[in-house]
KEMAR-439296 format. One record per residue (C-alpha): residue number from 1; residue in one letter; x, y, z. Coordinates in pm, whole numbers, plus 50000, padded with zeros to 5 digits. Layout:
> pavex nuvex east north up
> NUM a X Y Z .
...
This chain:
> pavex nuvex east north up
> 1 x 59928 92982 22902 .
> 2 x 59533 93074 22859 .
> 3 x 59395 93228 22518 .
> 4 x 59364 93567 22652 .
> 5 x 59335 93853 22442 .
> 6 x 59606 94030 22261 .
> 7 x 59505 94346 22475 .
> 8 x 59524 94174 22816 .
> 9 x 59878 94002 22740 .
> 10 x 60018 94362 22661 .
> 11 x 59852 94468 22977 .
> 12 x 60001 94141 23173 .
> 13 x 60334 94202 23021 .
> 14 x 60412 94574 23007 .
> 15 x 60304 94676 23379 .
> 16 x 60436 94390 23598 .
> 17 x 60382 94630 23872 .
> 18 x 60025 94673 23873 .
> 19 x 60032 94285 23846 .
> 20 x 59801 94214 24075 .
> 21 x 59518 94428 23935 .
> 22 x 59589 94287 23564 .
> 23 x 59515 93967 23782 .
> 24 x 59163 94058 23873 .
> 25 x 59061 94112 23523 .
> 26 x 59237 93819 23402 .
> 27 x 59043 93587 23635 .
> 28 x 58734 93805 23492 .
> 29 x 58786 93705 23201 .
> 30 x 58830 93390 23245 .
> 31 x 58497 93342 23415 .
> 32 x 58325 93540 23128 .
> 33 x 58480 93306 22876 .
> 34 x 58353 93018 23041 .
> 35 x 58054 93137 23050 .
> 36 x 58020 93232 22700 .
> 37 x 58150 92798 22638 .
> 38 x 57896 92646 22859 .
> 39 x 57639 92860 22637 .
> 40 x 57785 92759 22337 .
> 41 x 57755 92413 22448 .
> 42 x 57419 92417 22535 .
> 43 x 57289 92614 22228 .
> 44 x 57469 92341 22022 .
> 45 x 57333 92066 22216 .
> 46 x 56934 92197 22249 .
> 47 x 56950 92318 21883 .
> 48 x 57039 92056 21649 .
């Protein structure tokens, strides 16, 4: 299972019928997590 957010888990898990919209913000967040690691990755790798 991904890291997601306390908040988005309760969301997941308490309204399995709006499932598929939960999805669209979990992928969302997914994408904006990765995002925020590949700038991580660079800042640690340009800065030292």
């Amino acid at each position: 299972e991904r890291g997601y957010a306390l908040p988005l888990k309760i969301l997941r898990d308490t309204h399995e019928n709006f499932i598929d919209e939960i999805r669209v913000f979990l992928e969302k967040y997914d994408k904006l997590g990765a995002k925020i690691n590949k700038y991580i990755q660079y800042v640690e790798k340009e800065w030292r």
